[in-house]
Biopython code that builds the backbone (N, CA, C, O; Angstrom):
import numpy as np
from Bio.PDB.StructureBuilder import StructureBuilder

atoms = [
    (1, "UNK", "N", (0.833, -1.162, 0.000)),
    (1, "UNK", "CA", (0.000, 0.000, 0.000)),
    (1, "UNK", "C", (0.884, 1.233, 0.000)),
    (1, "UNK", "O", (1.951, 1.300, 0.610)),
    (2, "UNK", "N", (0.251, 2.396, -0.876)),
    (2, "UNK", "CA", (0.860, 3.728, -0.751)),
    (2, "UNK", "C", (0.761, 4.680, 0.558)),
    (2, "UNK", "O", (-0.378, 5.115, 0.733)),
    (3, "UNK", "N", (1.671, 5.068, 1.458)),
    (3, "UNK", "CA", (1.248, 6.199, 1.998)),
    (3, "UNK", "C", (0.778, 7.299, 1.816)),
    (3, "UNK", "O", (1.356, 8.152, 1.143)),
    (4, "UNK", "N", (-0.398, 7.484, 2.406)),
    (4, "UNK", "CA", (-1.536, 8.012, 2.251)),
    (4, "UNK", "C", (-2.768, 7.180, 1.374)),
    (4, "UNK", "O", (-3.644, 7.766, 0.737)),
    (5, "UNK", "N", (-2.662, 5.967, 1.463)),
    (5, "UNK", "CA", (-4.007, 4.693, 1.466)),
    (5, "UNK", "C", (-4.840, 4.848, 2.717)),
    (5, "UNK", "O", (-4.414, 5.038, 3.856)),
    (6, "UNK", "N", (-6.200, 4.728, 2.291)),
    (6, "UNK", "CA", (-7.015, 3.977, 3.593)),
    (6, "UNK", "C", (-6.747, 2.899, 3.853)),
    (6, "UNK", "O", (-6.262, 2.254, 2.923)),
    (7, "UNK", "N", (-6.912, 2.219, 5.135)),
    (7, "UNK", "CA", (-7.221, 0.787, 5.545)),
    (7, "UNK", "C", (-8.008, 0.846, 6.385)),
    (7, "UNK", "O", (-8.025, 1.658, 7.309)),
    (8, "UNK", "N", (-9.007, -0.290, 6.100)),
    (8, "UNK", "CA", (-10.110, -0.559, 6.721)),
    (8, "UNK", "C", (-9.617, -1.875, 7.260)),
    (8, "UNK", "O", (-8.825, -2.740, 6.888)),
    (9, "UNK", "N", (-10.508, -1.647, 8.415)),
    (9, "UNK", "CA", (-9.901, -3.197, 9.310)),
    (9, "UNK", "C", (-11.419, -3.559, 10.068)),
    (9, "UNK", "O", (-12.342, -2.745, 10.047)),
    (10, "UNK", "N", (-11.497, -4.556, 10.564)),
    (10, "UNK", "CA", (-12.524, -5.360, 11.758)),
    (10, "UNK", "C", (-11.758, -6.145, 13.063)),
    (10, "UNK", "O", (-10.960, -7.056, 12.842)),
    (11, "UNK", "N", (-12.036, -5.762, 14.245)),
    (11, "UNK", "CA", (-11.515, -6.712, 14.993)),
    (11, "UNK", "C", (-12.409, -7.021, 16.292)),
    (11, "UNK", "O", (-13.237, -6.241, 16.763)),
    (12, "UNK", "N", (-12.099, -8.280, 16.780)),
    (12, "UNK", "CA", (-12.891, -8.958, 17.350)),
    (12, "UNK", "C", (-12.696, -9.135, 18.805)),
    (12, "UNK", "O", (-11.483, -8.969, 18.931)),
    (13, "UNK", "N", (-13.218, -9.390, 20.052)),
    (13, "UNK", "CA", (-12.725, -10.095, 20.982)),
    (13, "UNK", "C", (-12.483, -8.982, 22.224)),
    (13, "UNK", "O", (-12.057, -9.329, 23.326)),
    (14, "UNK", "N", (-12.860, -7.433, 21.838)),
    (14, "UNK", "CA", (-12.804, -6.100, 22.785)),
    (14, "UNK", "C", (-14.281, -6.460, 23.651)),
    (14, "UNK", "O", (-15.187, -7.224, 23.319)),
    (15, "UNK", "N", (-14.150, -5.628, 24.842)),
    (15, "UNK", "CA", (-15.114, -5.552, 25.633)),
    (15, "UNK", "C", (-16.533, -5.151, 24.760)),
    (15, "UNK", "O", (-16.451, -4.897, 23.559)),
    (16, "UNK", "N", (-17.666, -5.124, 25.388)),
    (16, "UNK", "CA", (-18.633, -4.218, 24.681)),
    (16, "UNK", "C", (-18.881, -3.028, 25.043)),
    (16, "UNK", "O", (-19.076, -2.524, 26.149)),
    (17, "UNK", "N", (-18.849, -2.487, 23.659)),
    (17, "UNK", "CA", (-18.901, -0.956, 24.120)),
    (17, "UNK", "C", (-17.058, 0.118, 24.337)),
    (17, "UNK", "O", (-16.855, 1.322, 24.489)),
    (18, "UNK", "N", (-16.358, -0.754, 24.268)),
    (18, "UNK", "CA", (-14.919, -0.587, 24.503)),
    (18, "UNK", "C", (-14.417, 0.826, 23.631)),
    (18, "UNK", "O", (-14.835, 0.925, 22.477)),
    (19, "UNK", "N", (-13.683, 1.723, 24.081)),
    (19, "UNK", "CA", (-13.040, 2.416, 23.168)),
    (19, "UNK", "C", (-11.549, 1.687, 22.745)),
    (19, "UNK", "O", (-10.745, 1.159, 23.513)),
    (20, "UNK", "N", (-11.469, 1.817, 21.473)),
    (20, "UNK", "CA", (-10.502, 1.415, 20.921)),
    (20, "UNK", "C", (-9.394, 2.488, 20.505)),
    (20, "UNK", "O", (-9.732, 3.660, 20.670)),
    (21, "UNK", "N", (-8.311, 2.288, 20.065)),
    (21, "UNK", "CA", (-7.585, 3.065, 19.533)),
    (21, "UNK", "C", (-6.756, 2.356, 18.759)),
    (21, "UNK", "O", (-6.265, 1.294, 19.142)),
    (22, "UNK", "N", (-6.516, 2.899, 17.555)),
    (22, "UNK", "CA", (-5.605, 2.597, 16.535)),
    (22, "UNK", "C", (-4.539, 3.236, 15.626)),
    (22, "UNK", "O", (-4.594, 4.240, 14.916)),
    (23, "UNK", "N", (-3.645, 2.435, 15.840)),
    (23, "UNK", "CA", (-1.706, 3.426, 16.168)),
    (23, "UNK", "C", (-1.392, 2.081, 15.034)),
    (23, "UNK", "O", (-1.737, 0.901, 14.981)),
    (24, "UNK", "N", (-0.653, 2.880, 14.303)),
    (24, "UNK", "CA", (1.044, 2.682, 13.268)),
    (24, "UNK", "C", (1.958, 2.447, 14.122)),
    (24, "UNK", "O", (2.230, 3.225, 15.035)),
    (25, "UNK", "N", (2.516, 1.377, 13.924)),
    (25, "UNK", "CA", (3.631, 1.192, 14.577)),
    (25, "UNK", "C", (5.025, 0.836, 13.885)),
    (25, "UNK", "O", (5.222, -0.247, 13.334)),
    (26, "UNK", "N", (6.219, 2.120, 13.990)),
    (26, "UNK", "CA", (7.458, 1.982, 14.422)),
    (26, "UNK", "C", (7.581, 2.786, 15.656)),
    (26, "UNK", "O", (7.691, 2.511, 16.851)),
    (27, "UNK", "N", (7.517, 4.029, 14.861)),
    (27, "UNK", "CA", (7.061, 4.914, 16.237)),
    (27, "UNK", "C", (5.784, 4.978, 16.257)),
    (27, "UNK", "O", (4.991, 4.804, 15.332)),
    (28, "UNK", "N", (5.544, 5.307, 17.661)),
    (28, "UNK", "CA", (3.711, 5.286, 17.651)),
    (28, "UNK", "C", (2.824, 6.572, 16.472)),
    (28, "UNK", "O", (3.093, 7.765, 16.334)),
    (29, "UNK", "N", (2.093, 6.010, 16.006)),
    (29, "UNK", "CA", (1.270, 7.259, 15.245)),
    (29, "UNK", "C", (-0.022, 7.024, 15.557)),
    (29, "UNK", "O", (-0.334, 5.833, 15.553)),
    (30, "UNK", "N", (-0.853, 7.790, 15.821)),
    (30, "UNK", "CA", (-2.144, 7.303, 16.738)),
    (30, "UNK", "C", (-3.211, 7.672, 15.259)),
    (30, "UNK", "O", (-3.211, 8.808, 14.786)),
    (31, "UNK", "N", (-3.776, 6.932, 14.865)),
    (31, "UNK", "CA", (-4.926, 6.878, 13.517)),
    (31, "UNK", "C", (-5.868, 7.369, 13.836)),
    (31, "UNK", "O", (-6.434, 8.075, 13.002)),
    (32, "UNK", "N", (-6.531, 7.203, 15.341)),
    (32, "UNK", "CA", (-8.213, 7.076, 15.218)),
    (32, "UNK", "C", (-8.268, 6.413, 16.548)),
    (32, "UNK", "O", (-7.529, 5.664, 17.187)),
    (33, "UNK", "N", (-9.471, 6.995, 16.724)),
    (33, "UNK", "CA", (-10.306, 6.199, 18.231)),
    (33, "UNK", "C", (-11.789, 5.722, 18.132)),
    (33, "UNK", "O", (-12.751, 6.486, 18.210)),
    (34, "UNK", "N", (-11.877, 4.160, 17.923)),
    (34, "UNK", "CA", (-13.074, 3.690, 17.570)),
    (34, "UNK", "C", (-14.031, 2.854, 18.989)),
    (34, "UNK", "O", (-13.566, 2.105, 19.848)),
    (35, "UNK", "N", (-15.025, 3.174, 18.869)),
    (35, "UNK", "CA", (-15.807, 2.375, 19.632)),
    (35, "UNK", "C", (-16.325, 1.132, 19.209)),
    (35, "UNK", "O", (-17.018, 1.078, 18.192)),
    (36, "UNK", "N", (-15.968, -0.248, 20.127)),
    (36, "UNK", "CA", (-16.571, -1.393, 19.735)),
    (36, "UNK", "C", (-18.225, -1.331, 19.830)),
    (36, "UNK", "O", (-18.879, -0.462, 20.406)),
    (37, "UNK", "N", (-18.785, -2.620, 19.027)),
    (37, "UNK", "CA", (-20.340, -2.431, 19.389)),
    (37, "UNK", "C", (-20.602, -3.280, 20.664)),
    (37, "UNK", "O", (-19.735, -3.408, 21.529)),
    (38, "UNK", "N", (-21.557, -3.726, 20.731)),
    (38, "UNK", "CA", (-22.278, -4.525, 22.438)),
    (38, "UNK", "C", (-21.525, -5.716, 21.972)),
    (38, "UNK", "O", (-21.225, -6.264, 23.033)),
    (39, "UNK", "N", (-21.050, -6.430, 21.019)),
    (39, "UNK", "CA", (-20.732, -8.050, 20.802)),
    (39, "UNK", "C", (-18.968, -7.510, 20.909)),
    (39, "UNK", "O", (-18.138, -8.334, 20.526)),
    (40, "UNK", "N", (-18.584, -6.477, 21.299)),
    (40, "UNK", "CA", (-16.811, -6.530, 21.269)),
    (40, "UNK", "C", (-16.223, -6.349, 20.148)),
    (40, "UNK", "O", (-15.038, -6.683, 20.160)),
    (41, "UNK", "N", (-16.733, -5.824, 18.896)),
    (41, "UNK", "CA", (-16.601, -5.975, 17.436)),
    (41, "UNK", "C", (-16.157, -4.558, 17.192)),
    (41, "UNK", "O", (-16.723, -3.810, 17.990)),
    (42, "UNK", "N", (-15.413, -3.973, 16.443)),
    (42, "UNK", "CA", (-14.680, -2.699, 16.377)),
    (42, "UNK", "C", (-14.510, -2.961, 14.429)),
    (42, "UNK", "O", (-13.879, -3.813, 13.803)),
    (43, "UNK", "N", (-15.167, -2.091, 14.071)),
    (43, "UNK", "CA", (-14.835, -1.837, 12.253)),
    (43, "UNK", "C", (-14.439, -0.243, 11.764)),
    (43, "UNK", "O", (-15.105, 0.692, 12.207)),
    (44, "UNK", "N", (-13.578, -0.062, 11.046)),
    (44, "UNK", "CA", (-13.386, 1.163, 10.981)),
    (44, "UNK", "C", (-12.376, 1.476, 9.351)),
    (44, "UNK", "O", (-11.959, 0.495, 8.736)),
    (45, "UNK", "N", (-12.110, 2.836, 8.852)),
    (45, "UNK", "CA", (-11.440, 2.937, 8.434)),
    (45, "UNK", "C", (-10.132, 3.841, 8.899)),
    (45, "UNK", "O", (-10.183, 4.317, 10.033)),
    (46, "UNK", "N", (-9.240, 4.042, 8.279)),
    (46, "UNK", "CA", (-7.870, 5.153, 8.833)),
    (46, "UNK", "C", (-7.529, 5.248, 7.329)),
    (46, "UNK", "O", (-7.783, 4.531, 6.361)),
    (47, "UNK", "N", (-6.652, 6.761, 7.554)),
    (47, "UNK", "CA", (-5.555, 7.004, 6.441)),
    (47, "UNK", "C", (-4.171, 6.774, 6.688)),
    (47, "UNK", "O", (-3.769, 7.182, 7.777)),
    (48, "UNK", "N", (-3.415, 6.267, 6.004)),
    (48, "UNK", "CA", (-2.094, 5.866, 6.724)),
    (48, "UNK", "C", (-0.801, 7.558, 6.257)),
    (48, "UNK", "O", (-0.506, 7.883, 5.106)),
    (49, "UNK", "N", (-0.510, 7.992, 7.032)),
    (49, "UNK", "CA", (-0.124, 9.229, 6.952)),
    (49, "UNK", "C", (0.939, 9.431, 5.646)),
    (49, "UNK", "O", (1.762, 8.574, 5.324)),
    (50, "UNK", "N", (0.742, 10.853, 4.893)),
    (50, "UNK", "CA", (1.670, 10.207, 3.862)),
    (50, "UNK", "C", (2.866, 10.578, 3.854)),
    (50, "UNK", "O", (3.494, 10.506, 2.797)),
    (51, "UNK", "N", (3.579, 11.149, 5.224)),
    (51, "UNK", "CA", (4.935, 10.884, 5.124)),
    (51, "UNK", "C", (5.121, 10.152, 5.968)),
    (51, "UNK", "O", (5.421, 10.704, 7.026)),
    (52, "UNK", "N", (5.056, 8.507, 5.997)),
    (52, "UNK", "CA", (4.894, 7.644, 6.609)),
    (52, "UNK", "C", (5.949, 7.026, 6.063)),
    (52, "UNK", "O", (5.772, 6.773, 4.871)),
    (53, "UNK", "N", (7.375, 6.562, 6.666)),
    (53, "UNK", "CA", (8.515, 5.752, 5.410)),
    (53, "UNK", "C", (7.804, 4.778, 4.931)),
    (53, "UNK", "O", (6.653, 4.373, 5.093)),
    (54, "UNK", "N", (8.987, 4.385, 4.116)),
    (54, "UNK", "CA", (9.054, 3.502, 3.647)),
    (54, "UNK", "C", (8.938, 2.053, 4.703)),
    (54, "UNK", "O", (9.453, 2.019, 5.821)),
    (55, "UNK", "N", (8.152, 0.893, 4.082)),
    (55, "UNK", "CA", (8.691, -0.368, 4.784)),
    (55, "UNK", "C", (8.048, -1.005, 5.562)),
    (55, "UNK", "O", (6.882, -0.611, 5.547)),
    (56, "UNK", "N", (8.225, -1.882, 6.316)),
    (56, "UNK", "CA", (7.345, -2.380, 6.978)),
    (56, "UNK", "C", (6.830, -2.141, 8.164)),
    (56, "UNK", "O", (7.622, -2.037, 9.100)),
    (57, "UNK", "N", (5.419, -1.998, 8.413)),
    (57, "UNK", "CA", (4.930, -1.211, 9.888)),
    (57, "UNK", "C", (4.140, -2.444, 10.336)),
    (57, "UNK", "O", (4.080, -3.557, 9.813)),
    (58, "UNK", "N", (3.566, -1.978, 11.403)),
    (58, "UNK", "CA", (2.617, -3.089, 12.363)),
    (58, "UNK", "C", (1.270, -1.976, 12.638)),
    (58, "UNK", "O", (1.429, -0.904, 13.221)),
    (59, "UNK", "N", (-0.178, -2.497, 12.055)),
    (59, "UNK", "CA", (-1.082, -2.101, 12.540)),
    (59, "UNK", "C", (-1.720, -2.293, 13.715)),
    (59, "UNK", "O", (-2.316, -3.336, 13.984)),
    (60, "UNK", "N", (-1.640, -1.382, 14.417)),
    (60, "UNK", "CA", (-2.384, -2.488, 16.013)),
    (60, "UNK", "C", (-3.239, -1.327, 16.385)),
    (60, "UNK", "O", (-3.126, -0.107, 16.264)),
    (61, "UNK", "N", (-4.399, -2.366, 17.025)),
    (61, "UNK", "CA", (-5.736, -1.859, 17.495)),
    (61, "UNK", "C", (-5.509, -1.913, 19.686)),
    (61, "UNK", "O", (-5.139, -2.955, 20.227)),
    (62, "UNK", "N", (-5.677, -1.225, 20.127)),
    (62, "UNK", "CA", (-5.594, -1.486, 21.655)),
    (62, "UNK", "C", (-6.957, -1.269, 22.203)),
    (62, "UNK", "O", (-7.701, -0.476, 21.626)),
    (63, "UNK", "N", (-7.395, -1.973, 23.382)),
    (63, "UNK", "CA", (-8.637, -1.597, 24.208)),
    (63, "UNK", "C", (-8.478, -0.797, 25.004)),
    (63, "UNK", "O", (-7.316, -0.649, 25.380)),
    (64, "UNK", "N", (-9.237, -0.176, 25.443)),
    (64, "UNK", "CA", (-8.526, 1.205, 26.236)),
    (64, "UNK", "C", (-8.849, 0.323, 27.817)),
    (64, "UNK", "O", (-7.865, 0.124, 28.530)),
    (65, "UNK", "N", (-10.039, -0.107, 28.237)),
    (65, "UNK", "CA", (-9.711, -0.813, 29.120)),
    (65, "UNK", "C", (-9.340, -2.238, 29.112)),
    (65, "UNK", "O", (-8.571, -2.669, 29.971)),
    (66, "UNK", "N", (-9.877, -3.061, 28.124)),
    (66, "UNK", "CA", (-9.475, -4.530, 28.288)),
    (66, "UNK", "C", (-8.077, -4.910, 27.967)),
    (66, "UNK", "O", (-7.685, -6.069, 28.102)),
    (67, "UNK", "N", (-7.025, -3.566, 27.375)),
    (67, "UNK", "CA", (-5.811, -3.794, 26.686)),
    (67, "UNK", "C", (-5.246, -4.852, 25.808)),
    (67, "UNK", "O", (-4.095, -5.136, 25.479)),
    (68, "UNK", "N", (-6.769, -5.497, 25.445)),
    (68, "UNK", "CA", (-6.548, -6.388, 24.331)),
    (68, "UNK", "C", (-5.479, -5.788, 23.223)),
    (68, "UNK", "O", (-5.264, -4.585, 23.363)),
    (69, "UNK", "N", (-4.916, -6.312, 22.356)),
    (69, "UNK", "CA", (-3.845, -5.708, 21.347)),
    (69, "UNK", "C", (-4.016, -6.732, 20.287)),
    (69, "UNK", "O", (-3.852, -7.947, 20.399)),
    (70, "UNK", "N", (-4.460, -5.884, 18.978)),
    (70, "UNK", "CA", (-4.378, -6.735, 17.943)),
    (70, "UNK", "C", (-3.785, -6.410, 16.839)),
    (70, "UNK", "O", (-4.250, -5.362, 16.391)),
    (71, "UNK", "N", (-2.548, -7.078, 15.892)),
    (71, "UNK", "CA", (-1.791, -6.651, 15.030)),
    (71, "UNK", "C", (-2.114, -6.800, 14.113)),
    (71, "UNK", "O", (-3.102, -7.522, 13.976)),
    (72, "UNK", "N", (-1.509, -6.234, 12.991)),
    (72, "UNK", "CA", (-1.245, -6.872, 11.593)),
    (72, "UNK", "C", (0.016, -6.183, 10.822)),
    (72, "UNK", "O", (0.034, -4.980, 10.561)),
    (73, "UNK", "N", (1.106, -7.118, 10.476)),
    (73, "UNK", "CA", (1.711, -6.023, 9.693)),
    (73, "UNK", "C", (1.742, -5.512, 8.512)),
    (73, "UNK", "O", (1.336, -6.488, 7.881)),
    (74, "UNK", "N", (1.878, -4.896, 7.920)),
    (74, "UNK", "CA", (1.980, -3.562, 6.778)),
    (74, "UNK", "C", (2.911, -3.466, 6.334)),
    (74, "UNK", "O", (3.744, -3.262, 7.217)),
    (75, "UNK", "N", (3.670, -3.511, 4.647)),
    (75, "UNK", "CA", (4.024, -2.355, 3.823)),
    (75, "UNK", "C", (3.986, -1.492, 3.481)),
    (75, "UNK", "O", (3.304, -1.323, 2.470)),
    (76, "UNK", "N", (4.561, -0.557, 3.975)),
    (76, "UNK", "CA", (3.937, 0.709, 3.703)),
    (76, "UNK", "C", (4.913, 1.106, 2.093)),
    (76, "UNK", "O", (6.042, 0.627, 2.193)),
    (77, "UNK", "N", (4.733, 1.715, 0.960)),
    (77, "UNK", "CA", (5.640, 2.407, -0.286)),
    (77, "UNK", "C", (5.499, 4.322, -0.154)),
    (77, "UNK", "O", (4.687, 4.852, 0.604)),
    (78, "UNK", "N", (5.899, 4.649, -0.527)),
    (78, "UNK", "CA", (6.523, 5.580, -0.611)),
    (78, "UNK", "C", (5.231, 6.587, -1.288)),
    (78, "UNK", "O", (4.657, 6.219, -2.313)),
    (79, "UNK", "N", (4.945, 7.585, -0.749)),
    (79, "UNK", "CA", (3.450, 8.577, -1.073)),
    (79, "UNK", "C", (3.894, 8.767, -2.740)),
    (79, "UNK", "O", (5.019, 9.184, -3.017)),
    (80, "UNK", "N", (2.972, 8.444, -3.731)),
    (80, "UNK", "CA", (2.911, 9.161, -5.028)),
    (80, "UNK", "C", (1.417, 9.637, -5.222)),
    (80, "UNK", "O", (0.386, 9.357, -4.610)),
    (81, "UNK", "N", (1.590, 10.175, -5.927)),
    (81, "UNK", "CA", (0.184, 10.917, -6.248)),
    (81, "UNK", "C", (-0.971, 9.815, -7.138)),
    (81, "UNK", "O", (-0.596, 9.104, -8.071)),
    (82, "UNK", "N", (-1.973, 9.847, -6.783)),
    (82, "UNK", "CA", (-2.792, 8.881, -7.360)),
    (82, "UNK", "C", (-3.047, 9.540, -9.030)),
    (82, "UNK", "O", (-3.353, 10.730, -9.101)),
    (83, "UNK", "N", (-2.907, 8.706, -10.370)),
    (83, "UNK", "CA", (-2.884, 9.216, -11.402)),
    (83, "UNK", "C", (-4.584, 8.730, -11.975)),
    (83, "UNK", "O", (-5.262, 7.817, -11.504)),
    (84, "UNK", "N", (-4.911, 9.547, -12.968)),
    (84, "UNK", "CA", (-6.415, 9.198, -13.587)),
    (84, "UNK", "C", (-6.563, 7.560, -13.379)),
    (84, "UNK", "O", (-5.601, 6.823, -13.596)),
    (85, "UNK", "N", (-7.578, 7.157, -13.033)),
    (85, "UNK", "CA", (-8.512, 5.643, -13.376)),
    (85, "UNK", "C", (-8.106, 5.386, -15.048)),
    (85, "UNK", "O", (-8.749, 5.827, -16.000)),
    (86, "UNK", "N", (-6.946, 4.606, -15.113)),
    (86, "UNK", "CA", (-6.894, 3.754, -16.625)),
    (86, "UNK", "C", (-7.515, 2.752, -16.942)),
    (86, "UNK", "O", (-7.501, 2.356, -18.108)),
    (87, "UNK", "N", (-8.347, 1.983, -15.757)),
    (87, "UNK", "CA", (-8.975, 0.961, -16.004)),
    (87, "UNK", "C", (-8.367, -0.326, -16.035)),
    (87, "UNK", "O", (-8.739, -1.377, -16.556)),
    (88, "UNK", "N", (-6.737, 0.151, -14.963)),
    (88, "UNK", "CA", (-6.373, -1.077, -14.435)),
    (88, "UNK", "C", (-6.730, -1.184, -12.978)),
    (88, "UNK", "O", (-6.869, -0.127, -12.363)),
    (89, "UNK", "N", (-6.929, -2.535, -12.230)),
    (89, "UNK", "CA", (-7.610, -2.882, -11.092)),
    (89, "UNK", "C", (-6.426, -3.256, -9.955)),
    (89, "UNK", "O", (-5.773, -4.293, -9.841)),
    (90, "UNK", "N", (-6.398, -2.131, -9.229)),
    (90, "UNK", "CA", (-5.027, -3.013, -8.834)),
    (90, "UNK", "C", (-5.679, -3.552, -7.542)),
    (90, "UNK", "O", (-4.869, -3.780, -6.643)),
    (91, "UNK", "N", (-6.911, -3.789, -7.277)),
    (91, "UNK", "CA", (-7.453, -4.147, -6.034)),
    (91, "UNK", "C", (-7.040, -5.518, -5.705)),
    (91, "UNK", "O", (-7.142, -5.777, -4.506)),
    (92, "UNK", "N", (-6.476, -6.732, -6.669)),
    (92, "UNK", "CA", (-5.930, -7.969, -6.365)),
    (92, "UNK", "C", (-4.525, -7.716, -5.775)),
    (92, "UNK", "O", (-3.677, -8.583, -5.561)),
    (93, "UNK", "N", (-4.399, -6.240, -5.520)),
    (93, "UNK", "CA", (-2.534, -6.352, -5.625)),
    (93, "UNK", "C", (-2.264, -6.405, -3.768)),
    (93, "UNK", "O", (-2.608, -5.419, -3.118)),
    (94, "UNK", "N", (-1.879, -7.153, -3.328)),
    (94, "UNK", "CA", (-1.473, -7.355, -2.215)),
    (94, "UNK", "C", (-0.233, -7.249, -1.772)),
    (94, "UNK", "O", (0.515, -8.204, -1.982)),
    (95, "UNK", "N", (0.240, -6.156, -1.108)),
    (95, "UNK", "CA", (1.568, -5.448, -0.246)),
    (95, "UNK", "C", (1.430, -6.331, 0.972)),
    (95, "UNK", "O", (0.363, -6.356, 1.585)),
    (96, "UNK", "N", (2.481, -7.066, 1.352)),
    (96, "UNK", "CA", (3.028, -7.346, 2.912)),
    (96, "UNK", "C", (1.532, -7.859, 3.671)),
    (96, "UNK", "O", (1.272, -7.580, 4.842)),
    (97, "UNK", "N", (0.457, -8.796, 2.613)),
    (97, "UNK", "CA", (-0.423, -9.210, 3.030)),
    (97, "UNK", "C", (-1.701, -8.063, 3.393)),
    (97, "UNK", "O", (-2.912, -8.240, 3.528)),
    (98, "UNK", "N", (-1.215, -7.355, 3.443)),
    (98, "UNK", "CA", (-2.426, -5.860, 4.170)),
    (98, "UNK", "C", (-3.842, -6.013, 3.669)),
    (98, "UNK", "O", (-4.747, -5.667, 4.427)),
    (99, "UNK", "N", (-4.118, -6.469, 2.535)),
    (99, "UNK", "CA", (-5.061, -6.654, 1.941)),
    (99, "UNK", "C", (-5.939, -8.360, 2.427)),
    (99, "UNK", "O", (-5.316, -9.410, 2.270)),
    (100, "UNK", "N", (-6.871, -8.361, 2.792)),
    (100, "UNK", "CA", (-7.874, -9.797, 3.560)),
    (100, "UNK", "C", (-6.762, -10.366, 4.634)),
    (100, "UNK", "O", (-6.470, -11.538, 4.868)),
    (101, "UNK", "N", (-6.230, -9.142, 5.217)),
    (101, "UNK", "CA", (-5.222, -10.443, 5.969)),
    (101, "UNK", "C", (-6.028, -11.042, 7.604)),
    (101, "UNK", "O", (-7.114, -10.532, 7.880)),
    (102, "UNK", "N", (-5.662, -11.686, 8.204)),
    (102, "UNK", "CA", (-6.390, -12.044, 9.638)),
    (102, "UNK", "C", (-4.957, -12.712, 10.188)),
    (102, "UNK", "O", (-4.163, -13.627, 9.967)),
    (103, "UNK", "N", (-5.211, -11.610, 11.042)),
    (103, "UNK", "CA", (-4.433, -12.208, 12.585)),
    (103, "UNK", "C", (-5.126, -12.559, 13.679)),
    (103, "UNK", "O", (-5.897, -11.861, 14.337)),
    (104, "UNK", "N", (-4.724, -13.989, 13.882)),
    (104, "UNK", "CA", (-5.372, -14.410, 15.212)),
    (104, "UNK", "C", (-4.655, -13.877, 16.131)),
    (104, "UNK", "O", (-3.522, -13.491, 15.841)),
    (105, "UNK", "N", (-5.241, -13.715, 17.668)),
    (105, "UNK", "CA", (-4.093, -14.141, 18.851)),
    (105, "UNK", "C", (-5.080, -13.333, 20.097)),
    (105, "UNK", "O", (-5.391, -12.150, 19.961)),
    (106, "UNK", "N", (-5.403, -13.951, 21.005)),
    (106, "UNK", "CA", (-5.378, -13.979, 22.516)),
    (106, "UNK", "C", (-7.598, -14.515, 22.033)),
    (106, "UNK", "O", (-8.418, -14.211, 22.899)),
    (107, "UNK", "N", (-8.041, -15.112, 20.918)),
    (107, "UNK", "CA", (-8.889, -15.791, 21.006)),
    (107, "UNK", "C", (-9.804, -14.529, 20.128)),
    (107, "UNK", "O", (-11.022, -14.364, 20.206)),
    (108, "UNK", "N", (-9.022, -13.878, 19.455)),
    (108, "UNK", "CA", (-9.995, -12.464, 19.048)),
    (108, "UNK", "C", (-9.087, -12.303, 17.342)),
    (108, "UNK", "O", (-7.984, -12.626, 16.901)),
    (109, "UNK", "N", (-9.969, -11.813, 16.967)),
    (109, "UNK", "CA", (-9.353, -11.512, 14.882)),
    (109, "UNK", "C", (-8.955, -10.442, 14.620)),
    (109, "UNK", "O", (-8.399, -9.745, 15.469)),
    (110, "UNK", "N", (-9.072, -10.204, 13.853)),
    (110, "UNK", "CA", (-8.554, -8.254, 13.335)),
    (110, "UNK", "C", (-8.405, -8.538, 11.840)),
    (110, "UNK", "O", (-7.312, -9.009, 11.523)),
    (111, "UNK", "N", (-9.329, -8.336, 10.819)),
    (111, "UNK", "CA", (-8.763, -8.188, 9.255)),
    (111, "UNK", "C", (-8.621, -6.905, 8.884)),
    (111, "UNK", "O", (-9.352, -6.016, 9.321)),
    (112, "UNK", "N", (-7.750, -6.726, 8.121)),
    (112, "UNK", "CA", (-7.547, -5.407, 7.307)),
    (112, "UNK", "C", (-7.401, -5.262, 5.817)),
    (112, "UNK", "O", (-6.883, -6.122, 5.105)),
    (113, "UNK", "N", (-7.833, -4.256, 5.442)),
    (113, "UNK", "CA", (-7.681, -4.421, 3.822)),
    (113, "UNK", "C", (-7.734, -2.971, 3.147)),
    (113, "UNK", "O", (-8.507, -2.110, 3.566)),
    (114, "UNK", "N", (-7.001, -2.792, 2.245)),
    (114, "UNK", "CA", (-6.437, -1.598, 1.525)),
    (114, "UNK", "C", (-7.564, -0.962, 0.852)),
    (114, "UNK", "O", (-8.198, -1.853, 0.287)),
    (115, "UNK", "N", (-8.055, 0.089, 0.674)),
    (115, "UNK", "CA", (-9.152, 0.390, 0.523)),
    (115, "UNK", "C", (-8.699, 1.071, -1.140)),
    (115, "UNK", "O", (-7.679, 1.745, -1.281)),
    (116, "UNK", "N", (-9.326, 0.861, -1.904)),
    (116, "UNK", "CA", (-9.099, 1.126, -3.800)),
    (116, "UNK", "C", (-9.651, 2.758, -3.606)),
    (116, "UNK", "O", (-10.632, 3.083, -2.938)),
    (117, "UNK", "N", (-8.929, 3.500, -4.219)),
    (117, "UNK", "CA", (-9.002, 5.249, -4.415)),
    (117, "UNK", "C", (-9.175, 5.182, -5.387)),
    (117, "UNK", "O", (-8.167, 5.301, -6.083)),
    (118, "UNK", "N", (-10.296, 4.990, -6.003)),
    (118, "UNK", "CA", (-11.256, 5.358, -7.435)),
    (118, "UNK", "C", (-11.920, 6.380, -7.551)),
    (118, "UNK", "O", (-12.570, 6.581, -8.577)),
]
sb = StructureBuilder()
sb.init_structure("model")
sb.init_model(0)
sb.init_chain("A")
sb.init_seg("    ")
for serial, (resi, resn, name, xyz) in enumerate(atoms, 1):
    if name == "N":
        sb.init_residue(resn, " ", resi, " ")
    sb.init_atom(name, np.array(xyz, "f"), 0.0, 1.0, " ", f" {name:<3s}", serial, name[0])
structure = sb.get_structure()
């Protein structure tokens, strides 16, 4: 994915009702603060900042009280400017997995996926 892409993610396994927060990780960059629904379920989108380096990052979601932590990591490429719709699809194109990926871990999911700028 380019810096300055959306990613949309889902994750599972937060309290109900939980505030969430969601940070870039090399150094911390804080995205967004989402609220789970009553089932612990948190869906959202972010922009990934676009002077964001190059390389590989870690998406993680935190509970503000249950401190659940859920990852995924990321490629991030280098910000270019999005050029006219030629009517190629690059929505199959998958960077460092970012796109349908699922991380399990502590009994809870988290998918994320690159959102197409059409």
């Amino acid at each position: 994915m380019d810096a300055g892409d959306e990613l949309s993610f889902t994750g599972t396994g937060f309290d109900p009702n939980e505030g969430v927060g969601a940070f870039l990780l090399s150094r911390p960059i804080k995205l967004g603060f989402f609220t789970a629904d009553s089932d612990g379920t948190v869906e959202g989108t972010v922009t990934i900042p676009k002077w964001t380096d190059p390389g590989e990052h870690t998406f993680r979601l935190k509970g503000k009280e249950s401190k659940l932590k859920l990852s995924a990591e990321i490629t991030v490429r280098s910000h270019k400017p999005h050029l006219a719709n030629t009517g190629e699809d690059r929505s199959g194109l998958l960077m460092g997995g970012a796109a349908g990926l699922l991380v399990l871990g502590g009994g809870a999911m988290m998918a994320v996926r690159r959102l197409n700028r059409d």
